[in-house]
N, C-alpha and C positions, 0 to 999 in steps of 0.2 A: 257878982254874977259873971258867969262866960261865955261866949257866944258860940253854942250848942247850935249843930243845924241837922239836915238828915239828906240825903241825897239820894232822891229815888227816882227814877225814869227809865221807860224802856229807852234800850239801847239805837234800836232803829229810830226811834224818834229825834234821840238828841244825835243823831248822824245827820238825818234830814233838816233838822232847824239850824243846825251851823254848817250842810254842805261837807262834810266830812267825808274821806274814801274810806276810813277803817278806824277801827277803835285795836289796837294793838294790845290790846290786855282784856281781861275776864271783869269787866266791870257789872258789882254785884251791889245793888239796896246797899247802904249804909243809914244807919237810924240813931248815932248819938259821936257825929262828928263832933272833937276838941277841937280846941285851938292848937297845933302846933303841930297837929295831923297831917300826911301827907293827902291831897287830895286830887283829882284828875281837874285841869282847867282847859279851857279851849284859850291857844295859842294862833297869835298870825305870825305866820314862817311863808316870807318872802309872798305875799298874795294871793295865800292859800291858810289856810283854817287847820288844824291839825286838835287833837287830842293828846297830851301830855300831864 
């Protein structure tokens, strides 16, 4: 088995729950995340929260 996941949220939302000033890319629904996929994580960059 592989660890399949899906990542779906509005955008504002996950800005508000990590404090984030911007989401720099078109983040859209994903529904059949692989392993080895590139995916968006939230980052601490010097004591501040970032999207990358």
């Amino acid at each position: 088995m592989c660890g399949r996941f899906t990542l779906v949220t509005d955008p504002e939302k996950l800005m508000s729950r990590f404090h984030l000033q911007e989401i720099p890319f078109d983040l859209k629904p994903r529904y059949n995340i692989a392993p080895g996929q590139q995916i968006p994580a939230i980052l601490a960059d010097g004591g501040r929260r970032r999207i990358g």
